[in-house]
N, C-alpha and C positions, 0 to 999 in steps of 0.2 A: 473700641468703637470710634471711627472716625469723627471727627467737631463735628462734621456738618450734620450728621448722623443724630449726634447729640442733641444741636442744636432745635431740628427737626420735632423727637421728641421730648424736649422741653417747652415746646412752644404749642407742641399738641396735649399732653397734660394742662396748661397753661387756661386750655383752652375749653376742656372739658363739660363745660357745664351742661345740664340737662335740656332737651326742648322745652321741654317744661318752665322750665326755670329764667330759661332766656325770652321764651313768649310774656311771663308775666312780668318780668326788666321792660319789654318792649312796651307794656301796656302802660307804665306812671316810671319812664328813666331817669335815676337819679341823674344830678352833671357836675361832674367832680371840677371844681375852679380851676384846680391844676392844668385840666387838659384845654380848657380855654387858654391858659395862657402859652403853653406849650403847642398850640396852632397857629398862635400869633407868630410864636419866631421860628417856627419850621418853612422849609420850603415847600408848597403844596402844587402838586404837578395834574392836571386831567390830561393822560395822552391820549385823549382824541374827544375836542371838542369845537366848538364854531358860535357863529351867531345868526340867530334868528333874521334879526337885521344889527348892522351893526349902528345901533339909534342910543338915545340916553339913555333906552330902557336895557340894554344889555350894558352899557359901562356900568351904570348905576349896580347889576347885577353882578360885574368883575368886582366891584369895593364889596359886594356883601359876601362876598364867596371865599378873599383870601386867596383866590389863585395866586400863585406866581407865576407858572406858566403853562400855557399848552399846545398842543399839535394840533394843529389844523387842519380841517379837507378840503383839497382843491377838485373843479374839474380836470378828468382828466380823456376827455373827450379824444384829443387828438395833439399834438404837438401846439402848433398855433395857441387855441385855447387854454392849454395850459400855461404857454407864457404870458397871455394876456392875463389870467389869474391871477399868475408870481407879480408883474407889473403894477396889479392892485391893488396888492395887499402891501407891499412896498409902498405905494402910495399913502396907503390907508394910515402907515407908519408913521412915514413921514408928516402928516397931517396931522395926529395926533401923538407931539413928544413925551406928551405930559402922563402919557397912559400906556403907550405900549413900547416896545424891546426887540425886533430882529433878534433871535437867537439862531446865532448858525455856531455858536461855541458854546459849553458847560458855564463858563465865566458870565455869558451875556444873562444869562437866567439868575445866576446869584448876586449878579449886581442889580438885577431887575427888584429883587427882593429886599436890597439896601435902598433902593430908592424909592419904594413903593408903587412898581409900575408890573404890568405882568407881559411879560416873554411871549413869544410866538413860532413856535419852529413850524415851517411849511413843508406839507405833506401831501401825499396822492396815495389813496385804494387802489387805483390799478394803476399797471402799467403799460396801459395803452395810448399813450402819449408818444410813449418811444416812437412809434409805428415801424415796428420792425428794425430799427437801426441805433445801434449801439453807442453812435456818433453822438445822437442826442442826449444821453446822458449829461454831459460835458457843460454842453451852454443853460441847462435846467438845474445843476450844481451851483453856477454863477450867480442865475439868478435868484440864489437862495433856500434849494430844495435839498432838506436832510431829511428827507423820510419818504420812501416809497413802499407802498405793498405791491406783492409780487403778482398776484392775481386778486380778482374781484370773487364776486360767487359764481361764475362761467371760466371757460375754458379760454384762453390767451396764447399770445404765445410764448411764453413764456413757462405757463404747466396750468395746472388745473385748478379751479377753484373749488369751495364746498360742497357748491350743491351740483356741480357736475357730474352726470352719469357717470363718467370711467377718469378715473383720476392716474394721469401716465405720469404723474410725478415734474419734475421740472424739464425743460427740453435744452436743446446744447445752447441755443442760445439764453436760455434763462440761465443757463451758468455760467456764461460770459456777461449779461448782465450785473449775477450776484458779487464776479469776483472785480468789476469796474467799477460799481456802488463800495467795495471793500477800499479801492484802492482811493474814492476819491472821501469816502467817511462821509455815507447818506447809512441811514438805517435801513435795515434788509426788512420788512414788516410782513408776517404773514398769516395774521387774525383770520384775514377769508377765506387761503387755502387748504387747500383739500388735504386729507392726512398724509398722503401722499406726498406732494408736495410737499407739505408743511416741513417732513422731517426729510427731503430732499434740501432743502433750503437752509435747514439748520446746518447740516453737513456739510454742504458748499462752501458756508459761509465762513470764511478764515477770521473773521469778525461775529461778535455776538450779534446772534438776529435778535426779535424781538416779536411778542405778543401785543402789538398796542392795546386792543379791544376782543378782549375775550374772557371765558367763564367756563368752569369745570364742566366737564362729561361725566365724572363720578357723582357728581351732584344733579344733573340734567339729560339724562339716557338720551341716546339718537340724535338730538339736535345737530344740523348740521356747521353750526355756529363752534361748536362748543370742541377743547382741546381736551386730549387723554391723559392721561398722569405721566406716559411713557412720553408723550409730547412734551408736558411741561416739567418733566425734569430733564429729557435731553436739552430742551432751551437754557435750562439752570447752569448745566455740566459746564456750558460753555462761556458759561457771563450774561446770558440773556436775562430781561425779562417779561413778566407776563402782565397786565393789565388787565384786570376786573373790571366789565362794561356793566352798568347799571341803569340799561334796560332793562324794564319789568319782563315782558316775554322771552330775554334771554335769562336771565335770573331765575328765572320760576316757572314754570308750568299751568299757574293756579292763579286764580283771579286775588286769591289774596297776598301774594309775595309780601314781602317786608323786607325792609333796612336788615333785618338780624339775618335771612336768608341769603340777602348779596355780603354780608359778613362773613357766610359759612362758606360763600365761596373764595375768600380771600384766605381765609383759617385754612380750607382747604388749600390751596395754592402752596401757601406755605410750610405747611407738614410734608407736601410733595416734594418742593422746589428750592422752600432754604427762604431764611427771612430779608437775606439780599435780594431776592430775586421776583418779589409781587412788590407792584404798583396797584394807581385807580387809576380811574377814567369814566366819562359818560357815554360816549358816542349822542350826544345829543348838546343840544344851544346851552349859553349858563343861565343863562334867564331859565331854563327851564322845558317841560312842555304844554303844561293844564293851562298856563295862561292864552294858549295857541292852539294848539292841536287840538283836530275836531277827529271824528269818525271820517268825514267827507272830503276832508285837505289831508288827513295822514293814513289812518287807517287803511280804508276802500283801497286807495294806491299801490298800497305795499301789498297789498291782493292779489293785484296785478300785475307788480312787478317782481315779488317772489315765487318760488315754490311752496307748497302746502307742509312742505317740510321744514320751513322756519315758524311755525306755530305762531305764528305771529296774531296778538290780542290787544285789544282794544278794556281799556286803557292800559298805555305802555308805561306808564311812571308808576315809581312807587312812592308812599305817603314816606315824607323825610330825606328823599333824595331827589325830586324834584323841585326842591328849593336850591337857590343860588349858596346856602350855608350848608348844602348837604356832606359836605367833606369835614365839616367840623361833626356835622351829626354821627358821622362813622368814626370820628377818633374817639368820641365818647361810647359807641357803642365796643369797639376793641378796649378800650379803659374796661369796661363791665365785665370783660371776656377774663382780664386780668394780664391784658396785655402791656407789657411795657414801655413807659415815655419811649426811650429808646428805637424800639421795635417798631413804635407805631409813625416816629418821627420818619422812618425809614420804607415804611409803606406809604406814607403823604407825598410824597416826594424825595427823598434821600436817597432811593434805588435809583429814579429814574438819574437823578444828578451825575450819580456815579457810573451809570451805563451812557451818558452822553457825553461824560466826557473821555470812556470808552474808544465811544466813536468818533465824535466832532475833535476831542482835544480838548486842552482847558483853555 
């Protein structure tokens, strides 16, 4: 039996416990010391978060959280726009040395973590920035852009998105962009695209692509959010990996989700994909969302600016992970699972370190 095989099921034995069993841990969780101290000196990664605004009330929320670092969304409206973005967020940097990290290298991250500062790699959902021209890449690498997704949830040009009626997969120039992002070490991201796509992208890509913000289909039927096991082990085969979003309505179906259910999907990931190869992430501010989001400012919107087939619900956080300390709440909940220091150091950040410096270098 091949290790990784092994590996695989050892970690799903591991993991076994009953619903039963893990609903009434959910109800009074022990918290084992160990695994607090064991978050303090991991590197803890959200690949794909932002801020609310960026005020006291979010740094205040960067020291309760232990981030070390994360990816960020920019507009990506049209070329222009998004350089003024990179511009400001560079700014934002530069303004604040005491606190934040440019990470355009593997090293910038782990020095961010010796200094007590948290990292920033700049990122874009679509890639409609390019506007058609290949050229642009080039001077958006400059000013500090490691992470692109290939499409949003529509159609581009570059291939298809989710929720796209006909999904034609990547188009020639989406594959001259994938092998120019190869050449210059931007990450290939493609959380929104269509399944099509999705594994058109994998293949292209002579570099590990990568799931920033996503969650099992075996665990969440039809969502169009959500990646297939055959998706998230071809990501694995190749170095990628996947990131577990902890949104409530992608996480769950059900008014009551929980912390233990976006668990199951990481447990999931992993039986599929190999304990290298899942991360975390929020898709959402570290502050949070309860302190801000109304029905009226987030919900209604997304109504109208999704499909009826992103089930999208109101409320979108779940209790435990809309706190800024929710990533320590998930190492304690993988602790209960009976998962290992080791293993879980590796899902807070440890995957993502070693798939950046993959791509960017060390």
């Amino acid at each position: 039996m091949p290790d990784s095989d092994m590996k695989r099921r050892t970690f799903l034995g591991l993991l076994g416990a009953s619903l039963a069993a893990r609903r009434s841990l959910a109800q009074a969780p022990p918290r084992n010391p160990a695994i607090d101290a064991l978050y303090d000196r991991s590197i803890v990664i959200d690949a794909l978060a932002f801020g609310r605004e960026w005020d006291e009330v979010e740094y205040d929320a960067i020291e309760r959280s232990g981030y070390t670092g994360i990816q960020t969304t920019l507009p990506s409206n049209n070329f222009q726009v998004a350089a003024r973005a990179l511009a400001e967020w560079n700014r934002r940097i530069r303004d604040n040395p005491d606190k934040l990290v440019h990470a355009t290298r593997a090293a910038h991250i782990e020095q961010a973590k010796a200094d007590g500062k948290m990292a920033v790699i700049f990122g874009f959902q679509n890639a409609t920035m390019l506007e058609g021209a290949l050229e642009n890449l080039d001077p958006l690498y400059d000013l500090g852009t490691r992470c692109i997704q290939l499409t949003y949830n529509a159609q581009n040009r570059l291939g298809s998105g989710c929720t796209e009626r006909v999904d034609g997969g990547l188009s020639d120039f989406g594959v001259a962009v994938v092998e120019r992002m190869n050449e210059l070490g931007i990450i290939v991201d493609l959380s929104h695209c269509g399944r099509r796509t999705s594994m058109d992208g994998i293949e292209a890509s002579s570099s590990p692509a990568a799931f920033t913000h996503t969650f099992c289909e075996a665990l969440y039927n039809d969502h169009p959010r959500a990646k297939t096991d055959e998706q998230i082990r071809a990501l694995s085969d190749k170095g990628g990996v996947t990131g577990i979003v902890a949104l409530g309505y992608m996480v769950g179906p059900d008014p009551d989700t929980s912390i233990e259910d976006y668990v199951d999907h990481i447990v999931h990931a992993v039986n599929v994909g190999g304990i290298e190869h899942v991360g975390i992430c929020t898709d959402y501010a570290i502050r949070g969302m309860k302190s801000w989001a109304t029905r009226e400012n987030w919900y209604e919107p997304r109504l109208r600016m999704f499909k009826p087939s992103y089930r999208v619900r109101w409320p979108p956080f779940i209790e435990g992970l809309d706190e800024p300390e929710r990533f320590l709440n998930v190492a304690h909940a993988l602790d209960r699972r009976g998962v290992s220091e080791a293993d879980i150091a590796k899902i807070l950040g440890g995957n993502w370190v070693r798939y950046f410096r993959d791509i960017f270098g060390g």
